[in-house]
N, C-alpha and C positions, 0 to 999 in steps of 0.2 A: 774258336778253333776251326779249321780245317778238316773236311770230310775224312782225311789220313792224314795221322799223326807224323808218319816217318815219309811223305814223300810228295810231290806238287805239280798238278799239270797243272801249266798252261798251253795258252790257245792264242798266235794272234796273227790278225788275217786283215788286210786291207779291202774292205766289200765294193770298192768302184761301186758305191751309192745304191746297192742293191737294185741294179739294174740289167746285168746279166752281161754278158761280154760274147762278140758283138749285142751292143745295146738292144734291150727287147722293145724301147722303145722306137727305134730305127735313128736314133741319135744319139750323141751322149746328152745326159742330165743328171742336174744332182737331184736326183729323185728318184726313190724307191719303187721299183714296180709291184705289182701284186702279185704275181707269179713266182716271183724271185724271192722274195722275205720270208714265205714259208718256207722254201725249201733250204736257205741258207740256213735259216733258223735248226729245222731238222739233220742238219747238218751239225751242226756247233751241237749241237745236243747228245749226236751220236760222238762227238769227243770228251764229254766225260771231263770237263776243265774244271777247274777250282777257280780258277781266275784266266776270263776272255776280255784281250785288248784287240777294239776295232776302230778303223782308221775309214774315212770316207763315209761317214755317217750321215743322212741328213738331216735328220732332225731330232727330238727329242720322242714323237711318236712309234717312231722305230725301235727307240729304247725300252718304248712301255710293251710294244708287241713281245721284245724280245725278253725283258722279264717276266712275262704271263707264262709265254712260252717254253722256258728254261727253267724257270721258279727260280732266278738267281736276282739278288740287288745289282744297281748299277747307278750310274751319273753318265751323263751324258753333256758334253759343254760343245760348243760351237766351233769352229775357228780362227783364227787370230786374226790377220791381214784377210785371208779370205775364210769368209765363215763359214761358206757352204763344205769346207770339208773339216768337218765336225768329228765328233771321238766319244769312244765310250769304252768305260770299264765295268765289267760284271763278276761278281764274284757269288761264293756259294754260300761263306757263311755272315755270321756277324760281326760286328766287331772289327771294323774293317771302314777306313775313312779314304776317300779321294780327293786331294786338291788338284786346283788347275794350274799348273806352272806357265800356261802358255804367254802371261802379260808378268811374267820373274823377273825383275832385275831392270825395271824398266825397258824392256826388249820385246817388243811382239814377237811370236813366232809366227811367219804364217802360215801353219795348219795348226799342228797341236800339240801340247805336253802335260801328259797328267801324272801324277803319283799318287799311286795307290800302297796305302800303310794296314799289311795286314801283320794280326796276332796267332801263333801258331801255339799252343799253349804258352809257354811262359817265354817264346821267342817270340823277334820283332821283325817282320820282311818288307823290307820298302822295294815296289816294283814302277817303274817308269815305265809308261806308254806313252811312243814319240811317233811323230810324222814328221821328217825331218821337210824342206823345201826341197821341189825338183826343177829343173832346167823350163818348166815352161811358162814360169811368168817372170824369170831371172833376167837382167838386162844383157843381151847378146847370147842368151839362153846357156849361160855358166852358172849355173847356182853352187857350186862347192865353195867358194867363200863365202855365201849364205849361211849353207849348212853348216859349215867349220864355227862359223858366229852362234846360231844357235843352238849348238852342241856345248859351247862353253858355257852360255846360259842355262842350260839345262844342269851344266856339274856346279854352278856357282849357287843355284837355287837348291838343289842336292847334290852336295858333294858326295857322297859315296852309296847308292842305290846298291841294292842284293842285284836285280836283276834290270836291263833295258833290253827294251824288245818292240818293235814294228816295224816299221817302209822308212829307210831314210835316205833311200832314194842314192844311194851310194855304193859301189861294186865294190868287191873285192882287191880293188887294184888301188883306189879311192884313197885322199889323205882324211877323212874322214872314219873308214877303216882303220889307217893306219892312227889315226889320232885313240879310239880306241881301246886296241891295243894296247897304246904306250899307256894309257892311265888303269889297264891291271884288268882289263878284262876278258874273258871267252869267248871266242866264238861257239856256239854250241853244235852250228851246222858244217863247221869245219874239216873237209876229208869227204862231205855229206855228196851224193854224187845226183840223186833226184830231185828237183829242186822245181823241176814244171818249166825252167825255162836253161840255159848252159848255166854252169856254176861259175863263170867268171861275169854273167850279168845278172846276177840276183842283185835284190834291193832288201829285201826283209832279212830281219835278223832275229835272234835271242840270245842276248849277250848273259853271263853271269859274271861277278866280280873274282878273282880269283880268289880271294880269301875269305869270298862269304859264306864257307861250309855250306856249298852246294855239289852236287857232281849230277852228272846226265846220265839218265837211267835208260829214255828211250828217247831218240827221234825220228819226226817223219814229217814229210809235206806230204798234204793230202793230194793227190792227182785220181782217183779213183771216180764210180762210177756217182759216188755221193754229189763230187764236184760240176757235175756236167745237168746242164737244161735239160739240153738234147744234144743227139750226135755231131751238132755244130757251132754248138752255144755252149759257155760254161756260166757258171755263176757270178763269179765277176774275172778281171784281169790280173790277179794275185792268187797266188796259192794260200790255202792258211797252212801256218806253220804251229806244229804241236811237238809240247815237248814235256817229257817227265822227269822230274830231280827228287833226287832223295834229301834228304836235309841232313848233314852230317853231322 
């Protein structure tokens, strides 16, 4: 079961490889700085999640920092087409399995898809953590017939998820958005006007099903002082997104 009976954060945040944004390494890489892991970690901790989906991950030792650190389980799997951008799901209690969707259907995705199957007592929550593909290794740098591809992958492997939520690299204007939509689900950030960057260019989402007896209790993107290095650095290039449902 779940820390609370009647209600469910989650948390998910793409960490641009835990390297700080501008990179503290003075480049980008997929690799985690030392400076940065703790304090994101201190971060995610001070959100209070039941279950944390992260995106841009690089490796599996990050994973182990960040369960020490959190006292929460997790899995952690690779990439698809490109591995370095890796994923991971944590949660708080037991009873609670993750598969990898990201090679479903015979269809690589290239970053990542995982499902995570948790038990809330005698209820059952299936939550998807996506990274969908973005424009910059897409041929002519169009990646929405990518994503649109494996977005269907992702409903054919699970048809009907409670919750989907990460970076899918897709705005609000998006037929990726709109796709969806048309198959019955929430935006939860919807109306949402903070977002760390304009609300017609967000990418990260928390989608709910509409008929999966859920409802939104609270939301928030974090932009506060937790998020920042220093007055000129943040912690990565994504806000994490935090959100609480009641379970109806």
């Amino acid at each position: 079961m779940l820390t609370r009976s009647n209600s469910l954060t989650l948390v998910t945040h793409n960490a641009y490889w835990f390297q700080g944004a501008p990179s503290l390494w003075g480049e980008e890489r997929t690799q985690a700085h030392d400076a940065v892991l703790p304090l994101l970690a201190k971060l995610y901790g001070s959100l209070d999640a039941d279950i944390l989906c992260l995106q841009e991950v690089p490796s599996s030792a990050v994973l182990s920092t960040l369960r020490t650190e959190l006292s929460m389980q997790g899995a952690f799997f690779p990439g698809g087409k490109r591995s370095a951008y890796g994923g991971v799901m944590l949660w708080q209690t037991m009873g609670t399995s993750v598969e990898n969707l990201t090679l479903a259907g015979g269809r690589v995705f290239e970053r990542i898809c995982l499902r995570l199957n948790a038990r809330i007592k005698t209820r059952s929550l299936t939550v998807v953590g996506v990274h969908l593909a973005s424009n910059r290794f897409a041929p002519q740098f169009r990646g929405e017939p990518i994503r649109l591809a494996e977005l269907e992958t992702l409903f054919a492997a699970c048809p009907e998820p409670d919750v989907v939520m990460g970076d899918f690299n897709a705005t609000p204007e998006s037929a990726v958005y709109a796709r969806m939509v048309e198959r019955g689900f929430i935006d939860c950030g919807h109306g949402y006007t903070e977002h760390g960057r304009p609300p017609d260019k967000r990418i990260d989402y928390i989608w709910i099903r509409a008929d999966a007896g859920l409802s939104v209790l609270e939301y928030e993107v974090i932009q506060d002082q937790r998020f920042m290095y220093d007055a000129s650095i943040c912690l990565s290039d994504h806000h994490p997104v935090r959100i609480c449902l009641r379970l109806d």
